[in-house]
mmCIF file of the C-alpha atoms, coordinates in Angstrom:
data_MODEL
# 
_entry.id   MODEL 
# 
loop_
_atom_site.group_PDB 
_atom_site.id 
_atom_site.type_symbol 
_atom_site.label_atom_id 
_atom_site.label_alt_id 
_atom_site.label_comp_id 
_atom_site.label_asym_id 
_atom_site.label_entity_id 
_atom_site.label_seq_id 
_atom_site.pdbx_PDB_ins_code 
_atom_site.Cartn_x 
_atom_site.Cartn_y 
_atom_site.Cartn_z 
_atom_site.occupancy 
_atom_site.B_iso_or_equiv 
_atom_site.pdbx_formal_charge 
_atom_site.auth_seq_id 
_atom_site.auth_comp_id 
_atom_site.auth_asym_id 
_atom_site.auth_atom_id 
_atom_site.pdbx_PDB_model_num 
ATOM 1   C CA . UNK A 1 1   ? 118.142 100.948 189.464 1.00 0.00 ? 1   UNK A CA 1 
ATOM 2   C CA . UNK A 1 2   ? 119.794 102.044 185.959 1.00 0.00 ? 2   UNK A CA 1 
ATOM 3   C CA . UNK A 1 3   ? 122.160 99.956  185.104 1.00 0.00 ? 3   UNK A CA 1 
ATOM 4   C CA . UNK A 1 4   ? 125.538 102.330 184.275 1.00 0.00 ? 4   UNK A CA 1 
ATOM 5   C CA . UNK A 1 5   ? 127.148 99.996  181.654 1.00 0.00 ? 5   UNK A CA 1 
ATOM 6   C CA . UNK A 1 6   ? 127.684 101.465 178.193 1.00 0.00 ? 6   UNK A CA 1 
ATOM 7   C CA . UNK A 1 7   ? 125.245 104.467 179.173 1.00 0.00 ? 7   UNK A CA 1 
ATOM 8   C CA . UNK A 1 8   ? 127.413 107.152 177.398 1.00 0.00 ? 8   UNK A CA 1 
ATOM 9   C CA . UNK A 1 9   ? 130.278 107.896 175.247 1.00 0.00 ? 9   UNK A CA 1 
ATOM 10  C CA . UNK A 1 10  ? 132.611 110.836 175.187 1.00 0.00 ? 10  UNK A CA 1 
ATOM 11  C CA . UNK A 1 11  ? 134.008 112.584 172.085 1.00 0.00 ? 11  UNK A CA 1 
ATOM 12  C CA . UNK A 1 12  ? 136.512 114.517 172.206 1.00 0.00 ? 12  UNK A CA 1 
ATOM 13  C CA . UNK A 1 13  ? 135.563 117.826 170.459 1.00 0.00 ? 13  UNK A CA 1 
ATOM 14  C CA . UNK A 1 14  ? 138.600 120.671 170.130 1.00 0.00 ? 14  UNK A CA 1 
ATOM 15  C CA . UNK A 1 15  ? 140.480 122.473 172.868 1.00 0.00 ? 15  UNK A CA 1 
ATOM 16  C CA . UNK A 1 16  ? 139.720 126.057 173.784 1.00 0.00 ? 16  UNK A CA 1 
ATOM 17  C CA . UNK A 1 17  ? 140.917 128.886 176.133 1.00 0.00 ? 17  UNK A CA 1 
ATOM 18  C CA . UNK A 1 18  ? 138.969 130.153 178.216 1.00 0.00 ? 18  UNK A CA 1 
ATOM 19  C CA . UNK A 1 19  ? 139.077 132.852 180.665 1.00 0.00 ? 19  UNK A CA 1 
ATOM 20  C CA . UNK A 1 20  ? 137.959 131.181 184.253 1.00 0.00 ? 20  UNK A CA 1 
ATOM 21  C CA . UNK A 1 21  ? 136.836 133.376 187.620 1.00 0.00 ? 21  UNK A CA 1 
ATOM 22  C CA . UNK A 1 22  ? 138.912 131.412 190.397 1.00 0.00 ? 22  UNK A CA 1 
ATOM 23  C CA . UNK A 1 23  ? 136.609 130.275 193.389 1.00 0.00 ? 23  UNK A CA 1 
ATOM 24  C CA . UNK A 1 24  ? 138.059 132.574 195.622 1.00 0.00 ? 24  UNK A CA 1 
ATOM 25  C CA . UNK A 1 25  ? 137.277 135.635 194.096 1.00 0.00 ? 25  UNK A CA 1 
ATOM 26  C CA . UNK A 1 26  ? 133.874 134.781 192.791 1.00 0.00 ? 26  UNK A CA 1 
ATOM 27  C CA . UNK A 1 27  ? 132.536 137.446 195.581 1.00 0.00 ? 27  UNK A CA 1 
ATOM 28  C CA . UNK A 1 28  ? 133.601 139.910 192.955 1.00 0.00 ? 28  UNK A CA 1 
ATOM 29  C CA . UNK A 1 29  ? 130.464 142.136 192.352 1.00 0.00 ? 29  UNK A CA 1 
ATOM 30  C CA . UNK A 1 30  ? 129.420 141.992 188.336 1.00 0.00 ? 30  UNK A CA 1 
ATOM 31  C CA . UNK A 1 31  ? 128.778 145.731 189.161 1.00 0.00 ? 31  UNK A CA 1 
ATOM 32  C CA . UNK A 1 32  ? 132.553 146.338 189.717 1.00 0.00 ? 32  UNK A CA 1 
ATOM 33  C CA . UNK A 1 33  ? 133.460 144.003 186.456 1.00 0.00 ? 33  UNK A CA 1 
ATOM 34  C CA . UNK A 1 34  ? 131.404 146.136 184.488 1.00 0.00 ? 34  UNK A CA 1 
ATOM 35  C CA . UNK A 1 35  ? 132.672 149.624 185.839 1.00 0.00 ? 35  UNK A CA 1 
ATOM 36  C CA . UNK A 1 36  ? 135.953 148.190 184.503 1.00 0.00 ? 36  UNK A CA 1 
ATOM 37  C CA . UNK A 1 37  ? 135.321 147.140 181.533 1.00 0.00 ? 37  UNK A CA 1 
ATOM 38  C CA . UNK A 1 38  ? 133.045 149.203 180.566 1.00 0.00 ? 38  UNK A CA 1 
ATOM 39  C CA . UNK A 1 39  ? 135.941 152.175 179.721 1.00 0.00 ? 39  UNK A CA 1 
ATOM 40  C CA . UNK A 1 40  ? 137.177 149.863 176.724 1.00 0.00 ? 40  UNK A CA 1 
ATOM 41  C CA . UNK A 1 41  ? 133.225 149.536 175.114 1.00 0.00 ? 41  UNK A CA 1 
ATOM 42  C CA . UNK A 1 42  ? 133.285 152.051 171.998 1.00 0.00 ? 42  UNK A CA 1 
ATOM 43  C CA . UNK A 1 43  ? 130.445 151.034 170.837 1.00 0.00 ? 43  UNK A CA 1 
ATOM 44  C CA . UNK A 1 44  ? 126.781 149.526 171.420 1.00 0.00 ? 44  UNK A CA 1 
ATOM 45  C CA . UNK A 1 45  ? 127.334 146.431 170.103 1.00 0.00 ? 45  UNK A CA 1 
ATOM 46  C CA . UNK A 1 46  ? 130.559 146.305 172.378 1.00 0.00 ? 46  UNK A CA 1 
ATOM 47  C CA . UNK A 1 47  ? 127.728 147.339 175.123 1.00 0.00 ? 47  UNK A CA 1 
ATOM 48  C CA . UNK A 1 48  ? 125.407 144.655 174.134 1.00 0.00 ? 48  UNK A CA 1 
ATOM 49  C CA . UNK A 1 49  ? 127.987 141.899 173.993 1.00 0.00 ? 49  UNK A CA 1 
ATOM 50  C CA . UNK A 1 50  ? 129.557 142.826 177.750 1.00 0.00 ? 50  UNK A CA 1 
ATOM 51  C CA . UNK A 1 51  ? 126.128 142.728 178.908 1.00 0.00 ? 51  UNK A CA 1 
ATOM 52  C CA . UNK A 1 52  ? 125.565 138.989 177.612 1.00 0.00 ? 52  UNK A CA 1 
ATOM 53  C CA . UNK A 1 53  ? 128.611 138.176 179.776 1.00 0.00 ? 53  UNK A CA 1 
ATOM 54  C CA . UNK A 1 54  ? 127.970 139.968 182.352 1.00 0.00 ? 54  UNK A CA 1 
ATOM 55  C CA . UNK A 1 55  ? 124.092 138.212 182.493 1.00 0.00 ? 55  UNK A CA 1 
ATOM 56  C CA . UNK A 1 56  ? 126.291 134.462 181.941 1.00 0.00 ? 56  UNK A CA 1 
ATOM 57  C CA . UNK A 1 57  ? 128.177 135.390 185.326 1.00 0.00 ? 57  UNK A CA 1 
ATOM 58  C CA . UNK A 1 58  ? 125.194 136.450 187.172 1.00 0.00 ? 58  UNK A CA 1 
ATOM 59  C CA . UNK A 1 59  ? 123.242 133.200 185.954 1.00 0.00 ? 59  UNK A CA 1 
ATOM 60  C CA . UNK A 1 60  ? 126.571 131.011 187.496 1.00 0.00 ? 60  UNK A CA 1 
ATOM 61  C CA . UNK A 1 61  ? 126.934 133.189 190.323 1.00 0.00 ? 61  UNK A CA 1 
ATOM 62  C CA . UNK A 1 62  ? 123.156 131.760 191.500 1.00 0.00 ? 62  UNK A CA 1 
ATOM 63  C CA . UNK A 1 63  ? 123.837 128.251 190.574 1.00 0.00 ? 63  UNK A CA 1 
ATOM 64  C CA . UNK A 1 64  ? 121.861 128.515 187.563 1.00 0.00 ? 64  UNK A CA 1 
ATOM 65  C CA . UNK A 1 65  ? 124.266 126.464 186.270 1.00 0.00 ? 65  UNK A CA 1 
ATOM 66  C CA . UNK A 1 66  ? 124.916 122.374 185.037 1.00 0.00 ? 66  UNK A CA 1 
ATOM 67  C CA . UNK A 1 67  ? 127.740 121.306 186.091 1.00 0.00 ? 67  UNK A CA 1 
ATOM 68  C CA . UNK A 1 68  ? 130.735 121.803 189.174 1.00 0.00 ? 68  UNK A CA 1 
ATOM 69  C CA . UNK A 1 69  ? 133.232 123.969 186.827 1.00 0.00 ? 69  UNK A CA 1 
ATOM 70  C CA . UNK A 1 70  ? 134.118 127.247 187.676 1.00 0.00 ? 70  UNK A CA 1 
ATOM 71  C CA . UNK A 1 71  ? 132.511 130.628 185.243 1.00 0.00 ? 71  UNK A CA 1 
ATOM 72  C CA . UNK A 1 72  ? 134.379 130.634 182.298 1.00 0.00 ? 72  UNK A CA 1 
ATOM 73  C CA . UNK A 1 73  ? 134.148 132.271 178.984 1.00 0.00 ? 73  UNK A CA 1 
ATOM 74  C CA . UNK A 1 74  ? 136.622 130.931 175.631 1.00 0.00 ? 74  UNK A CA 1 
ATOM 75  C CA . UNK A 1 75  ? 138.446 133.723 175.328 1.00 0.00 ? 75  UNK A CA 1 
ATOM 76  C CA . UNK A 1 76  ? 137.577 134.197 171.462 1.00 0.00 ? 76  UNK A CA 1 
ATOM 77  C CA . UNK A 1 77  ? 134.215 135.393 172.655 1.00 0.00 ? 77  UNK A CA 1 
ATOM 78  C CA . UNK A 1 78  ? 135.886 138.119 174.861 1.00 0.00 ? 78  UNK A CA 1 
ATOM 79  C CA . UNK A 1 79  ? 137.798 139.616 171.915 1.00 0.00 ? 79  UNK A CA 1 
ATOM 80  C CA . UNK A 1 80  ? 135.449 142.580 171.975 1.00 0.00 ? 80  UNK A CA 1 
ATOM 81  C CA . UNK A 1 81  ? 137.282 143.723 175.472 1.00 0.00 ? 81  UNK A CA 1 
ATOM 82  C CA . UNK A 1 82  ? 140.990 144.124 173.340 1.00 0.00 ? 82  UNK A CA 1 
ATOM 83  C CA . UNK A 1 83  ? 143.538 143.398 174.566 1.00 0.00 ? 83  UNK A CA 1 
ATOM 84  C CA . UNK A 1 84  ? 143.675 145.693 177.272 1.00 0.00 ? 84  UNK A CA 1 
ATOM 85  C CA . UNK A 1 85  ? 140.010 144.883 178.496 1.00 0.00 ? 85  UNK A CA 1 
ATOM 86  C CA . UNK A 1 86  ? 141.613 141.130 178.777 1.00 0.00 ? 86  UNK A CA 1 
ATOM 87  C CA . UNK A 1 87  ? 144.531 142.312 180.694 1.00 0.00 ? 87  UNK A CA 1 
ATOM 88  C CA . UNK A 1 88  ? 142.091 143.836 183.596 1.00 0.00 ? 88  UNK A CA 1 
ATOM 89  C CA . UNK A 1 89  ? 140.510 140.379 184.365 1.00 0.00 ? 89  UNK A CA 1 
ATOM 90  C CA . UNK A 1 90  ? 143.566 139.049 184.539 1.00 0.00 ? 90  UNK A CA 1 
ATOM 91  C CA . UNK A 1 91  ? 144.633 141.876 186.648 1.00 0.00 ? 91  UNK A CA 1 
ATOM 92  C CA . UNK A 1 92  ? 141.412 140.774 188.779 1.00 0.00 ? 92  UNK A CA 1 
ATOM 93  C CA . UNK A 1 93  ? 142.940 137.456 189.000 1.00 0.00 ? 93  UNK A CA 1 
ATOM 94  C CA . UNK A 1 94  ? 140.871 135.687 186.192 1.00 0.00 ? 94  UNK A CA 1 
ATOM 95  C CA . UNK A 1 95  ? 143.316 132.768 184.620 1.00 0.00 ? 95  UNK A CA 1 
ATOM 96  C CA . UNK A 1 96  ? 143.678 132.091 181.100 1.00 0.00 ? 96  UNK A CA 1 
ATOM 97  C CA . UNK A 1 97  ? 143.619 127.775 181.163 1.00 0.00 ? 97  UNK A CA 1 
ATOM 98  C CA . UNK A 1 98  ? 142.970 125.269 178.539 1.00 0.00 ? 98  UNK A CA 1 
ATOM 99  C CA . UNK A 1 99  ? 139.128 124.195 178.311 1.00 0.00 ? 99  UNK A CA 1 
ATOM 100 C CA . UNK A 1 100 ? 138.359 120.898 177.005 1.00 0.00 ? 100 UNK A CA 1 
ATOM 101 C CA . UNK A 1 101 ? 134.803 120.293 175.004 1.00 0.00 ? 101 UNK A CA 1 
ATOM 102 C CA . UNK A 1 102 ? 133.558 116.953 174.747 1.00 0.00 ? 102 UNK A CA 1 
ATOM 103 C CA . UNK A 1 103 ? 130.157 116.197 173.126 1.00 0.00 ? 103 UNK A CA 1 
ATOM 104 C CA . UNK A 1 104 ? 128.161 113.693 175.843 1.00 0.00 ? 104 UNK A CA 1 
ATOM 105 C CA . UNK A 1 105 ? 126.728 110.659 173.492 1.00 0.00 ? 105 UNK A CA 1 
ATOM 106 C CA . UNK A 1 106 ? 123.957 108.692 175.620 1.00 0.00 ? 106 UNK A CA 1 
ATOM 107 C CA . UNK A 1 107 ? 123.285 105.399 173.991 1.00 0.00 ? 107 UNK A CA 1 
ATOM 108 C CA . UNK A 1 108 ? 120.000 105.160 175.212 1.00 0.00 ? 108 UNK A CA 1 
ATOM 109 C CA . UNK A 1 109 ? 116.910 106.394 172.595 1.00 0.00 ? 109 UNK A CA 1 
ATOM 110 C CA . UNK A 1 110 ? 115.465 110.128 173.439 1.00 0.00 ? 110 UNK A CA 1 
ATOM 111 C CA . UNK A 1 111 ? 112.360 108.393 173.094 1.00 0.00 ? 111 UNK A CA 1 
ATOM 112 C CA . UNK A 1 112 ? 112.793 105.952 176.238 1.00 0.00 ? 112 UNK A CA 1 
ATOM 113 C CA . UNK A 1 113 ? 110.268 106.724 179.162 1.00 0.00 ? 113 UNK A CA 1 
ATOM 114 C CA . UNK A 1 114 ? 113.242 106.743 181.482 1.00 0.00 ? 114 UNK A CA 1 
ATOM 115 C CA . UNK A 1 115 ? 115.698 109.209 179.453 1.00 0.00 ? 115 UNK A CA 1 
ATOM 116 C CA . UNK A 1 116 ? 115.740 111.750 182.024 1.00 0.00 ? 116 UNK A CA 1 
ATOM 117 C CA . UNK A 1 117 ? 116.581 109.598 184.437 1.00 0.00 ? 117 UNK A CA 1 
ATOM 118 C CA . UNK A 1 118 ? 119.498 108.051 182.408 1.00 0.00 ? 118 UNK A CA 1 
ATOM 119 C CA . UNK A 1 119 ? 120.756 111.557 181.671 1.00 0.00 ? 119 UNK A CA 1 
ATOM 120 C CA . UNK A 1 120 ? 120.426 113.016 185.809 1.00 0.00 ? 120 UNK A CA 1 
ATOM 121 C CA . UNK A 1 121 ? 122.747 109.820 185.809 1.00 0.00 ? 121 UNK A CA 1 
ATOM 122 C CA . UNK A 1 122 ? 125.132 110.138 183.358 1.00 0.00 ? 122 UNK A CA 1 
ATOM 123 C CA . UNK A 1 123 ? 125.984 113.957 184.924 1.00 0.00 ? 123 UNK A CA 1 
ATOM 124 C CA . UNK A 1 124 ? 125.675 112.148 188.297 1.00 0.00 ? 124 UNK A CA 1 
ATOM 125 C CA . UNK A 1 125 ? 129.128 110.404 187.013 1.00 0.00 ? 125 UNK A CA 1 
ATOM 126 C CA . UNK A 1 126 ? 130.786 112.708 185.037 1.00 0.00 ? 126 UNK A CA 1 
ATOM 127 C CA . UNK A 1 127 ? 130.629 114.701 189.303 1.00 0.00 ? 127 UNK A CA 1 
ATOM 128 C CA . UNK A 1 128 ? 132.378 111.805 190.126 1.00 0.00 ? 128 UNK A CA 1 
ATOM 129 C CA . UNK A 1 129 ? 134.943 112.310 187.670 1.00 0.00 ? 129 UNK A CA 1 
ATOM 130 C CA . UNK A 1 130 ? 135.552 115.369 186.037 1.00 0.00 ? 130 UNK A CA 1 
ATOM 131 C CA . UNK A 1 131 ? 135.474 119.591 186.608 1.00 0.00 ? 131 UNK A CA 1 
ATOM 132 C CA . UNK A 1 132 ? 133.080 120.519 183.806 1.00 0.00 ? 132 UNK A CA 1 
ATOM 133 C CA . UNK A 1 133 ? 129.934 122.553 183.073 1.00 0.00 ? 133 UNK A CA 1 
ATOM 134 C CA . UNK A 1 134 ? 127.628 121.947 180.580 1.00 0.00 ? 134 UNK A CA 1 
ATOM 135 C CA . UNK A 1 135 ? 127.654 124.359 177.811 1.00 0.00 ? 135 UNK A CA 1 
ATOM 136 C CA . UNK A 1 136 ? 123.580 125.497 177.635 1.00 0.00 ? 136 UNK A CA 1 
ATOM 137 C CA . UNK A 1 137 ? 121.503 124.343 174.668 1.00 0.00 ? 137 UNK A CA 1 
ATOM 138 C CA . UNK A 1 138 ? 123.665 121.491 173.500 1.00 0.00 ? 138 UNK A CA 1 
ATOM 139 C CA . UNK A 1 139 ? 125.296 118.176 174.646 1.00 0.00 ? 139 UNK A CA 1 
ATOM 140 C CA . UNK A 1 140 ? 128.630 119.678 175.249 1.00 0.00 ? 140 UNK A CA 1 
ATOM 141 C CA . UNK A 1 141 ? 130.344 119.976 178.376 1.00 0.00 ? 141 UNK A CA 1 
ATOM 142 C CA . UNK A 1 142 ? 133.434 122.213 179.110 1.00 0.00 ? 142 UNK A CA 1 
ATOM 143 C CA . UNK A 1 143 ? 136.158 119.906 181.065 1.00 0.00 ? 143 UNK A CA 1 
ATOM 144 C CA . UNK A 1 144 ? 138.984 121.713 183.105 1.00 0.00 ? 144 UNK A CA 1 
ATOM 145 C CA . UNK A 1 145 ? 141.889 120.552 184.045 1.00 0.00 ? 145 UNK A CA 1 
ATOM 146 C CA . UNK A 1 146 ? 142.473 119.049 187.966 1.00 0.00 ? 146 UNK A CA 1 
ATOM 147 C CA . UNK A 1 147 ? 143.970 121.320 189.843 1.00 0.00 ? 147 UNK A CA 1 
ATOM 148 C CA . UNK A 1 148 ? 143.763 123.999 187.813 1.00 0.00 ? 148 UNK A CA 1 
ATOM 149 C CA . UNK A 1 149 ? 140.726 126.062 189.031 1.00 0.00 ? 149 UNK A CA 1 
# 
């Protein structure tokens, strides 16, 4: 058994906002989001970046995800949409909530034989505790608010 004393620390990193897909709605076909949204690309690089997003809600909407967050996106990424692109997920009941990124310190060496063990527990915990996802590619995790999502 791993012991679970001084495994990890927590950093506080910034606050964001993010746009989140509520639960309830997450039956919402990316087909349809992109028929909407699509009217407000002017561009290809407008194209390109709704299609990223649109790939990062099909990847959560298999549970190719870390984490037991809803999707969300910081809305600073979505600033390609305008503001009247924003106003249509929020039409389609997406909330605007504050995200909270913390960087996930283990204080156990990378080099340690049982590493991945110690880090399948440390997320075991934080499922215990806390909404979040893990942000891909880093050691971030998003934290949302209780009752929020």
């Amino acid at each position: 058994m791993l012991t679970k004393d001084n495994l990890f620390t927590l950093k506080l990193v910034r606050q964001e906002n993010h746009l989140a897909l509520p639960t309830i709605t997450s039956l919402v076909l990316v087909k349809e989001i992109h028929d909407v949204l699509y009217q407000y690309l002017v561009d290809e690089e407008k194209e390109r970046l709704l299609n990223t997003f649109l790939d990062k809600l099909k990847r959560h909407m298999t549970r190719e995800k870390e984490g037991n967050g809803p999707f969300s996106v910081p809305v600073e990424e979505l600033r390609f949409l305008e503001q009247e692109g924003l106003d249509e997920l929020k039409y389609m009941n997406w909330l605007e909530i504050p995200v909270y990124v913390f960087e996930v310190a283990l204080n156990v060496d990378s080099s340690d034989e049982k590493y991945e063990e110690y880090v399948e527990t440390v997320f075991s915990i934080l499922d215990e505790l806390v909404v979040y996802n893990r942000v891909p590619g880093t050691n971030l995790v998003n934290v949302y608010p209780q009752g929020t999502v």
